[in-house]
C-alpha positions as CSV (number, residue, x, y, z in Angstrom):
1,X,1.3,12.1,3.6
2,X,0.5,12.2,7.3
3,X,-3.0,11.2,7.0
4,X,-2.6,9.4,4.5
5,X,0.1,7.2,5.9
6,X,-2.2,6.6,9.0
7,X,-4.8,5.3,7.0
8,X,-2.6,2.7,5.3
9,X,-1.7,1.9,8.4
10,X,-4.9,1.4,9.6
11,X,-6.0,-1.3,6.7
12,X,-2.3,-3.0,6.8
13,X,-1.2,-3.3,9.9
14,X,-3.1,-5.8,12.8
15,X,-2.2,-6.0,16.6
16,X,-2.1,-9.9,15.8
17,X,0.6,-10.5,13.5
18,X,3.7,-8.2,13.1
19,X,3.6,-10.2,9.6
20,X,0.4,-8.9,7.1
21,X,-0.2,-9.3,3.5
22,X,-2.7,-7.7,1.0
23,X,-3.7,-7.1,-2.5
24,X,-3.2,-4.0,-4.0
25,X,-4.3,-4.3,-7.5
26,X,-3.7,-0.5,-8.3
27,X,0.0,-1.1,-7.1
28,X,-0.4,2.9,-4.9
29,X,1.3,0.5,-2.3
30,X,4.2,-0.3,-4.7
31,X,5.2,2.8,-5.2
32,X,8.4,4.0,-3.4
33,X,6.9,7.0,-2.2
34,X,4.3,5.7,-0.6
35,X,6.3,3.0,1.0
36,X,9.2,5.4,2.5
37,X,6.2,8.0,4.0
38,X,4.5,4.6,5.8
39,X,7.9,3.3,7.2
40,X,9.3,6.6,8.2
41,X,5.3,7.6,10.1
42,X,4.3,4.1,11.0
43,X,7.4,2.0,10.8
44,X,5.7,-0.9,8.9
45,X,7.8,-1.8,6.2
46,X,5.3,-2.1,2.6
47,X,7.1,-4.9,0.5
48,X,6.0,-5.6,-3.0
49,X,6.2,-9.3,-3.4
50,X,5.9,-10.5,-7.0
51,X,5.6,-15.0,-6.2
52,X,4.8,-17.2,-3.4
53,X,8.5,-18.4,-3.8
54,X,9.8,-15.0,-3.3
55,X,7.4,-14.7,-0.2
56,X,8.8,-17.8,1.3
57,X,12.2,-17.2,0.7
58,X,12.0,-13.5,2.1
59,X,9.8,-15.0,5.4
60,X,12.7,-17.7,6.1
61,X,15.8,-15.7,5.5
62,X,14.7,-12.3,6.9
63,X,11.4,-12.2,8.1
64,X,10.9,-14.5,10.4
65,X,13.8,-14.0,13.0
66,X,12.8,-10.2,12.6
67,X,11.1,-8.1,15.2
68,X,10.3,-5.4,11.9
69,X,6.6,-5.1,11.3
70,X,5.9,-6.3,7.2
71,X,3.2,-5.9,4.9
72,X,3.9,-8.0,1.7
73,X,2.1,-6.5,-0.9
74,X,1.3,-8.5,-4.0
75,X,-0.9,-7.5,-6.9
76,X,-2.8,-10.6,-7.9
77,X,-4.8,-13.3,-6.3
78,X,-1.6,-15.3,-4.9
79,X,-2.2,-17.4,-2.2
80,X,-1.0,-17.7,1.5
81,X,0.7,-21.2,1.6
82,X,-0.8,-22.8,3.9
83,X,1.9,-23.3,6.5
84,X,2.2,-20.0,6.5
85,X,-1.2,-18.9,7.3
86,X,-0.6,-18.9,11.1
87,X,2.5,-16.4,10.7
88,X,1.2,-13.9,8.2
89,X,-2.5,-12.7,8.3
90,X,-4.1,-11.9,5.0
91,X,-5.9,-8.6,5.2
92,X,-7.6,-8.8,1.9
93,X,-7.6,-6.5,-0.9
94,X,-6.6,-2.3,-1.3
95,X,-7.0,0.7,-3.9
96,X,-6.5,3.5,-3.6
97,X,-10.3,4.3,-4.0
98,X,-10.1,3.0,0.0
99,X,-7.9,5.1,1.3
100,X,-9.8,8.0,-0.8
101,X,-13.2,7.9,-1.0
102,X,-13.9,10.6,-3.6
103,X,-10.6,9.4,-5.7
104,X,-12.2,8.6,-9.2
105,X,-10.0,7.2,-11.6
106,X,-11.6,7.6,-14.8
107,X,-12.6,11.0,-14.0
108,X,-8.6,11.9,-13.4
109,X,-7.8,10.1,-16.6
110,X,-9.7,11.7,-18.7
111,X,-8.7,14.9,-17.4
112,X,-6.5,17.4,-19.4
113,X,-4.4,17.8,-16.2
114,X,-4.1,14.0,-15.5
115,X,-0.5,14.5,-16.3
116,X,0.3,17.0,-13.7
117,X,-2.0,15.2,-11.4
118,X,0.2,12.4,-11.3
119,X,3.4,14.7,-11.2
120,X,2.2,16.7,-8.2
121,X,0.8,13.3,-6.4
122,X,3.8,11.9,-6.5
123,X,6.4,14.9,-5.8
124,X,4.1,15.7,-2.5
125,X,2.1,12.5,-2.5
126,X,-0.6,14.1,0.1
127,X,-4.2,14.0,0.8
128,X,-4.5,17.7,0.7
129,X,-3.2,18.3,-2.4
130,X,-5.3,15.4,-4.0
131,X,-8.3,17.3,-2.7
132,X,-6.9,20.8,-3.7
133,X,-6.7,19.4,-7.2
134,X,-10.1,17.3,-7.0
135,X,-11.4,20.5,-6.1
136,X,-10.3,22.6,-8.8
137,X,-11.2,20.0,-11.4
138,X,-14.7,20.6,-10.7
């Protein structure tokens, strides 16, 4: 997950803000996994946000008064309320497919092994294995 995690890092995170949000329509961002490995190696915290009420509520009671470094991750086309475009910067839209150039979803589901695909992905959740496995699909 190491190089992994430093490339979600990489599209989340922003030397302006401490506070980032993006769209992650495949929800890789929402899974627990994937959210522990980028806290524990990067210390930004990924945080599924499903409203723009939930997003203000979480920015005024926690957020805000925080030094933590936040990446509210929402899975549809939300908006930023406009007062608080100056405190959290939008970086726009991630799949998987980014973070993983040769990552091909149909291909995987239509696989016979798509099952354990997904059960090694998530028990190890690493680049290397994805590629070990996108290898020996070939």
């Amino acid at each position: 997950m190491d190089e992994l995690a430093k490339r979600i890092k990489e599209r989340v995170a922003d030397a302006r803000s401490r506070l980032t949000i993006v769209r992650n329509a495949d929800r890789f961002l929402s899974h627990p996994d994937t959210q522990n490995a980028v806290s524990r190696e990067c210390g930004i915290l990924l945080l599924p946000i499903s409203s723009a009420i939930e997003l203000r509520v979480r920015y005024e009671l926690t957020d805000k008064a925080s030094e933590q470094n936040v990446c509210y991750v929402i899975d549809g086309d939300m908006e930023l309320l406009p007062d608080m475009q100056p405190y959290i910067l939008d970086k726009g839209g991630i799949n998987l497919s980014d973070l993983m150039p040769a990552y091909d979803a149909m291909e995987i589901k239509k696989h016979p092994c798509h099952g354990e695909w997904l059960r090694i992905c998530s028990e190890r959740n690493t680049l290397p294995t994805y590629l070990l496995i996108r290898r020996a699909m070939r």
